[in-house]
C-alpha positions in Angstrom: -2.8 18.7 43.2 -5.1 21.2 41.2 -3.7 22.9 37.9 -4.4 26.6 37.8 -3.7 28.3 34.5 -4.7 32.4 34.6 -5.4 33.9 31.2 -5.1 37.8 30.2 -6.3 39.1 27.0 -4.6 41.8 24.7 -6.9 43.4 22.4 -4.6 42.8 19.3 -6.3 39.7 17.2 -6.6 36.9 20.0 -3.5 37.2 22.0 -3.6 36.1 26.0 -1.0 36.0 28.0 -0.9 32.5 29.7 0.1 32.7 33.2 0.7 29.2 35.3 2.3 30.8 38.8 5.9 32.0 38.0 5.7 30.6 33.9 4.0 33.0 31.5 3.7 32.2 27.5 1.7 33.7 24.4 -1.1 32.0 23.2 -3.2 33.6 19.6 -4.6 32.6 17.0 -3.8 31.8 13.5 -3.8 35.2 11.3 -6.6 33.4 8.7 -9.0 33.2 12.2 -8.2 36.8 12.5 -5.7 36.7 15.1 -1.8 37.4 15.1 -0.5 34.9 15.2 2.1 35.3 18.0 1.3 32.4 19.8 0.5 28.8 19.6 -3.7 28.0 19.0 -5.5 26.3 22.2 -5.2 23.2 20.0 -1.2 23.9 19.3 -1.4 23.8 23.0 -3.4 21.0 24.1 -0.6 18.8 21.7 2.1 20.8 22.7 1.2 19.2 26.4 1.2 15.7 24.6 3.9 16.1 23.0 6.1 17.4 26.2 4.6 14.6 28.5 6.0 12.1 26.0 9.1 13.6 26.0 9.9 14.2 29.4 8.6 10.7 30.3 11.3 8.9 27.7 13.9 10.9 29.3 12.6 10.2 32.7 12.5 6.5 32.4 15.8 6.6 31.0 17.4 8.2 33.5 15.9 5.4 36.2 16.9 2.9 33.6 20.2 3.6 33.3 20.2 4.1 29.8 22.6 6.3 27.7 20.2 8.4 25.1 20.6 11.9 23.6 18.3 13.8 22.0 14.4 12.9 22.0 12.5 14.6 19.7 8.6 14.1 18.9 6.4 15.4 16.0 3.0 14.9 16.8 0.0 15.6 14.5 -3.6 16.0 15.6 -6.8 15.5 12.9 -10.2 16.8 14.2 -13.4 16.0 12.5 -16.6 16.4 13.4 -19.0 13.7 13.7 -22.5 13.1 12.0 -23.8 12.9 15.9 -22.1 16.7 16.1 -19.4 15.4 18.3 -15.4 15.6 17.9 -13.2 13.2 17.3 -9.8 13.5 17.6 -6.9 11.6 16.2 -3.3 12.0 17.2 -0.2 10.7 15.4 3.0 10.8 16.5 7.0 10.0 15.5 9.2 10.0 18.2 13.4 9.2 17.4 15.1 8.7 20.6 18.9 8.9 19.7 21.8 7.0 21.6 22.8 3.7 21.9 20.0 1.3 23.0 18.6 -1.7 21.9 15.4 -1.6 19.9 13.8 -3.6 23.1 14.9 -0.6 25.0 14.0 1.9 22.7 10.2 0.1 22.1 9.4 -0.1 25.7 10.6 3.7 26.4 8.1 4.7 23.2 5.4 2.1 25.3 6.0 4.4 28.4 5.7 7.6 26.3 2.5 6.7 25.1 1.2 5.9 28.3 2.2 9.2 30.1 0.3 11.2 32.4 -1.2 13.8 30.1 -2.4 10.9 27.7 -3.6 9.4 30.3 -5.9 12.2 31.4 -6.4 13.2 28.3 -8.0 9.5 28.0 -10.0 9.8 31.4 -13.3 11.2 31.9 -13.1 14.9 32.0 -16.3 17.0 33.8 -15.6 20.9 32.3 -18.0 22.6 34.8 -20.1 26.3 33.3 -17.6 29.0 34.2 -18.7 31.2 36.7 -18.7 35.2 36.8 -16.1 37.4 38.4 -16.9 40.4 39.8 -15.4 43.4 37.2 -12.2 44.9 38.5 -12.1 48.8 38.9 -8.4 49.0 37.5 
């Protein structure tokens, strides 16, 4: 199933209104890159997918497990530097505390399926980002 994301500028700093069929959020960017900061970065968004796919996949798992947890929370930190080829590399870190009562067995293999989730695992595969075409202006 494709993933369609429609963006919308504003002229103020970098704001876009972020529109994925009925969901709409704020992106920007930081005020020291001369936006406004209203809104999380493309990269605040890229590991704000991460870090929601690891989430949602603990409690996922847990609920077909059986298991009793609370509250799963995730802080995830993301270090890009450029490489002497001119390339990116990327490193992501990330704490996750599951709360409730499970055994460190079960808490290990539900931080093994979080770091296997779906987004990861694209995120991992081979991505082809085709030129963007043209649209035709709008007379609104």
């Amino acid at each position: 199933m494709a993933t369609q994301i429609k963006i919308k500028n504003i002229p103020e700093g970098y704001q876009s209104i972020i529109s994925a069929g009925k969901h709409t959020i704020i992106g920007d960017e930081p005020i020291n890159s001369k936006g406004t900061d209203l809104g999380m970065s493309p990269t605040e968004l890229v590991l704000a997918g991460i870090s929601m796919c690891k989430v949602a996949t603990i409690r996922n798992v847990a609920r077909r497990k059986g298991l009793d947890i609370g509250d799963v929370n995730a802080n995830l930190r993301q270090v890009v530097k450029r490489t002497a080829e001119g390339t990116f590399k990327t490193i992501v870190d990330s704490e996750i505390d599951i709360e409730g009562d499970i055994t460190e067995d079960e808490r290990r293999m539900l931080i093994d399926e979080a770091d296997n989730c779906y987004v990861t695992r694209v995120i991992r595969g081979d991505w082809e980002i085709n030129p963007s075409q043209t649209l035709e202006p709008s007379l609104s």
